[in-house]
C-alpha positions in Angstrom: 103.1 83.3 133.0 106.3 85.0 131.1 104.7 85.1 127.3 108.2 86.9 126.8 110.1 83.9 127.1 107.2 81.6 124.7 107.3 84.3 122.0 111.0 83.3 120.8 110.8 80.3 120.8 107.7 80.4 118.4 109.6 82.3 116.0 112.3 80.0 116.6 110.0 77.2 114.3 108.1 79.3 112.3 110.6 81.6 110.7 112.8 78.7 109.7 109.6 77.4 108.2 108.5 80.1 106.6 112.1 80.0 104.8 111.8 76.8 103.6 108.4 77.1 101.6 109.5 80.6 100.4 112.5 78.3 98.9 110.5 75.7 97.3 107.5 78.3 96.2 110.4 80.1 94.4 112.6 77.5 93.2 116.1 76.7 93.7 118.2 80.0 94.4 121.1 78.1 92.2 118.9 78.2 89.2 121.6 80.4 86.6 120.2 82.7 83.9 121.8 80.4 81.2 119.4 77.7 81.9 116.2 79.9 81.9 114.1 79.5 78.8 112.1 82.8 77.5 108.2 82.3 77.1 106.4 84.3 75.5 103.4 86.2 77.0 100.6 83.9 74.6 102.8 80.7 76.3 101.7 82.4 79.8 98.5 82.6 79.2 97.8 79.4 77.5 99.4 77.6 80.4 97.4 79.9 82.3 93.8 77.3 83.0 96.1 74.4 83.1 98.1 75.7 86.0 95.5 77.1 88.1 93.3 73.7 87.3 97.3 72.0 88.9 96.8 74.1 91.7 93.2 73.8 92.7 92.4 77.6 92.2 90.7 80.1 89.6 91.0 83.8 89.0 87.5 85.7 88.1 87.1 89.1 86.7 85.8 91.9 88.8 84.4 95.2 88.5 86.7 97.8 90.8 85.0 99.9 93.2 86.0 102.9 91.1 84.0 101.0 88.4 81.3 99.7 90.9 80.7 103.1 92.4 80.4 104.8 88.3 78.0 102.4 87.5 75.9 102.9 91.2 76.1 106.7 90.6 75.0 106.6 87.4 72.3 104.5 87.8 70.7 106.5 90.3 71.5 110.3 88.4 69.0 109.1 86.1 66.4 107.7 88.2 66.6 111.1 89.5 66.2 113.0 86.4 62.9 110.9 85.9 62.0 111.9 89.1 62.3 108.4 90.6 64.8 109.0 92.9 63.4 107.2 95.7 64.9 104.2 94.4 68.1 101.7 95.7 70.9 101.1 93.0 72.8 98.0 93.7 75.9 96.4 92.1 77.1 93.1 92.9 79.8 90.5 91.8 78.9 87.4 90.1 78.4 85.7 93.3 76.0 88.8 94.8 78.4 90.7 97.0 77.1 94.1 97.0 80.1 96.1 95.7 78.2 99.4 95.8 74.7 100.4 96.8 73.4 103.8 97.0 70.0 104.5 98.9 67.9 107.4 96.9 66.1 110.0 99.5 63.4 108.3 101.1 63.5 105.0 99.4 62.0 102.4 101.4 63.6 99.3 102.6 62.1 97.0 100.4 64.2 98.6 97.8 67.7 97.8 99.2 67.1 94.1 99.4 65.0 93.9 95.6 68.3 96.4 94.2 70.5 93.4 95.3 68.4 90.8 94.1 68.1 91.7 90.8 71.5 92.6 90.2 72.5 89.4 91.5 70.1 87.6 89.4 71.5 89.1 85.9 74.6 88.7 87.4 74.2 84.6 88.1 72.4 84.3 85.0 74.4 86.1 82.5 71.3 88.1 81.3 68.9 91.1 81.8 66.1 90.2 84.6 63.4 91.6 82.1 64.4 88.7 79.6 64.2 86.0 82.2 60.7 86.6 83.6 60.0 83.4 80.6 61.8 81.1 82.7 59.5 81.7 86.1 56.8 80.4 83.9 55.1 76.8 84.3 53.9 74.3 86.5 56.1 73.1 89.5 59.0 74.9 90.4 61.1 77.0 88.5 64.2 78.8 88.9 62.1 81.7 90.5 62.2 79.7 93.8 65.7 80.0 94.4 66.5 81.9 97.3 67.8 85.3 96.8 66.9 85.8 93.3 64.3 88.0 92.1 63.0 88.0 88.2 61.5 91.4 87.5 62.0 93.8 85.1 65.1 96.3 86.9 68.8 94.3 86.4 71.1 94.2 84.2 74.3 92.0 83.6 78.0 93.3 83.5 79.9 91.4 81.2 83.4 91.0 80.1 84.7 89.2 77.2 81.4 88.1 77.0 81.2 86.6 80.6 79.2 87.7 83.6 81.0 89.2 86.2 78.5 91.2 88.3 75.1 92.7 88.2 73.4 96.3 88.4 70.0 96.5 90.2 67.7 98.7 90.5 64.3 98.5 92.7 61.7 101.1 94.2 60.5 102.8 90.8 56.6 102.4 90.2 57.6 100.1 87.0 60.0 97.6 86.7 60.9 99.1 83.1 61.7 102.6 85.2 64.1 100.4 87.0 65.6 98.4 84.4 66.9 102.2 82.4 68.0 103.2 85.3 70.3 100.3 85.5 71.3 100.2 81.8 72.0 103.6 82.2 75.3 102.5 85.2 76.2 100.3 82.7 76.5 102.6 79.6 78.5 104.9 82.2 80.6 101.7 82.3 81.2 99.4 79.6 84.0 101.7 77.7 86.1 100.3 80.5 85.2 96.8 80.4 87.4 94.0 79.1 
């Protein structure tokens, strides 16, 4: 089989293609300068919801790794300096993608998984995991069943223009108040670059 001869041809159709829809993403190259309209920058950004809602898409704030890693090394500094470093720092995106995660020396493995849990559950929640132990509360289920979440004391929510864009978690310290300073303590290191 001579692949040689198959691979020209391919590009034969797709780089025409490719072509076209770079035409119509872009608009008509005949377009002059005279006919162009200036918006302003607020214009942009009011437009903004009602052309991603057009196209089917939305953009979400998140923390860079540079942030991420901040808030998971500060975290964990001062569970060390209250001697709890055998704890796992977790930070996660709004959705719980772990972003950064640092394991303290000997901290066990139930600590990664309870670090990510928490810090996805301020994240989904918008709010500290000590003030949502309330809602586990009552008869039947409650929102402590859903999977992945877990509502003790030890994560905190990241927020930006007062919306939740990730978590911080913290789990292995002997008290879940331990935990949650630890993690308030990656946000402080944190929220002077936060929008």
């Amino acid at each position: 089989m001579n692949t040689s001869r198959r691979l020209p041809r391919a590009l034969a159709l797709v780089v025409p293609l490719a072509a076209v829809l770079a035409t119509a993403a872009c608009g008509d190259a005949g377009d002059s300068a005279a006919g162009a309209t200036t918006v302003s920058p607020a214009a942009v950004s009011a437009q903004a919801p009602a052309d991603q809602a057009a196209k089917g898409t939305v953009a979400s704030n998140r923390l860079t790794v540079a942030a991420a890693g901040r808030a998971a090394q500060a975290a964990l500094a001062k569970c060390q300096a209250d001697g709890l470093g055998f704890v796992t720092v977790s930070v996660v995106d709004r959705a719980g993608n772990v972003q950064a995660m640092l394991r303290g020396d000997n901290a066990a493995q139930h600590t990664v998984e309870a670090s990510r849990q928490k810090g996805y559950t301020a994240a989904a929640f918008g709010a500290n995991t000590s003030d949502l132990t309330e809602r586990t509360k009552g008869d039947g289920a409650t929102v402590a069943d859903l999977p992945g979440t877990l509502f003790l004391a030890g994560g905190v929510t990241v927020k930006a223009a007062n919306a939740s864009i990730a978590g911080i978690g913290v789990g292995g310290a002997p008290d879940g108040k331990a935990d949650q300073a630890c993690a308030a303590a990656g946000l402080d290191a944190i929220a002077g670059s936060l929008q």
